[in-house]
Each structure stands twice: as C-alpha cells, then as structure tokens.
N, C-alpha and C positions, 0 to 999 in steps of 0.2 A: 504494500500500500504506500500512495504519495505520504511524503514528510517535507515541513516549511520550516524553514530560516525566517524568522523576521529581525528586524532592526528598525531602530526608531530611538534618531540621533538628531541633534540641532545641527544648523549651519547658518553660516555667515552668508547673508543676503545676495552680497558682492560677490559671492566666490560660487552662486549657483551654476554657472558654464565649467568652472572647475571638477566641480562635484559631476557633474553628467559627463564632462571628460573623464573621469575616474570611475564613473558606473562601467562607461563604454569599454575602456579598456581591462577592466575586471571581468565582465560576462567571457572572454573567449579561456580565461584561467578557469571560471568556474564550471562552464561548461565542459574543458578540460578532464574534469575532476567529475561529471556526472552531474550536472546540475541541469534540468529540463526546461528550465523558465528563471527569468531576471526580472525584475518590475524595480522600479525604484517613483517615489512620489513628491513630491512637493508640496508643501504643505501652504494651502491658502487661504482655509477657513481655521483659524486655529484659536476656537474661542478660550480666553482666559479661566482657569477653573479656579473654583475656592477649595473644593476638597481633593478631589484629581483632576486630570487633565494631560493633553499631551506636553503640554508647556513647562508644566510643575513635572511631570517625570523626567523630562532633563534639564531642567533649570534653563530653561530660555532665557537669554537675553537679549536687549536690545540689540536691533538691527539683522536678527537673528530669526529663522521657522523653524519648522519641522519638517525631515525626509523621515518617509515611513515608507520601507524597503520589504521584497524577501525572495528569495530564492525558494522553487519547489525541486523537488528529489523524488527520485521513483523509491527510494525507500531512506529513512536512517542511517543504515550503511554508508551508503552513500553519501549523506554530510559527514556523519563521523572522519570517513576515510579522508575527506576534502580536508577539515580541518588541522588533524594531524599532518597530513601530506603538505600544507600549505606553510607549515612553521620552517621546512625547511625548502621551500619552493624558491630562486632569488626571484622569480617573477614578480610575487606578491611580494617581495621586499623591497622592490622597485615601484611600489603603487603610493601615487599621491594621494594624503588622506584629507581630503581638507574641512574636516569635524573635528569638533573636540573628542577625542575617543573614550577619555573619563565620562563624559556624559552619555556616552552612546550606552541603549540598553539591545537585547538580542536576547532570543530565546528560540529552543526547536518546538516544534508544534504538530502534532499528530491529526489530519483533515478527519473532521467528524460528518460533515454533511459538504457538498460541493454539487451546484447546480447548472 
C-alpha cells in the first residue's frame, strides 16, 4: 500500500523561485530512490491561529508563509530506504535548502481513504 512524506516548513517570501528551484531539482533524486509523486504548495491563505494553526506550528514570521509539501511511495520501504540512502547521497548534499530547517516539521503517513 501507498505511504506519504509530508512537510510543512516556513519560507522567506523572497526566496519563493528559490524554493521551487530546489523542489525541481530534488524530484529526479527522489524519484531516484522510489518516490511516485512530488507536490510541493505554497501557502496563501494562511489564516493566523490562536490555538493551532499552520503559522504557530512553525513559528512564522514576518515576511514569511507556509510550503506544505509530500512525496507519495508505493510503500514505507521505500521512504525508509530513500532516507537512509540519502545521508550518504553527495546529490542531496549539494541541495539548496532555502527554509529554516529547525522549523520545518515532517512526518510519514499511512493513506487511509484516497478518492
């Protein structure tokens, strides 16, 4: 069964062509490695939360939105293996990251309904 990568990281306004250069050039690594699909998003309705919010989970700041990203995989496996395999990749040590990566959050995600 598919498994999901998300991420959902701030970025600097200014640096949105950056960021989508660094999507572009990451998909042919990930796919590399087993990855079925790339999405990356941009964040434009980003209403302020008081108790959560996409804002408060990474300390938005001025000047600043949300990219809310994920990678699908025909199974776990297959991130698992991406991830390990990519610590020693130089590919990925050559990728511009242009987020603050303390703030960036990620998690894997098992599809429970998909229409």
């Amino acid at each position: 069964m598919a498994y999901v990568t998300g991420f959902l990281t701030p970025v600097k306004i200014v640096d949105k062509e950056r960021y989508i250069a660094s999507a572009q050039k990451s998909w042919p690594l990930f796919k590399k490695y087993g990855a079925l699909e790339q999405v990356e998003t941009w964040g434009e309705d980003i209403p302020p939360g008081k108790v959560t919010g996409f804002d408060l989970a990474v300390k938005l700041e001025e000047g600043e939105t949300v990219a809310f990203s994920w990678l699908k995989w025909p199974d776990r496996a297959a991130a698992d293996a991406c991830w390990e395999q990519m610590q020693n990749d130089p590919d990925f040590s050559d990728m511009d990251m242009p987020f603050d990566g303390k703030r960036m959050m990620w998690g894997g995600f098992q599809p429970i309904f998909e229409s």
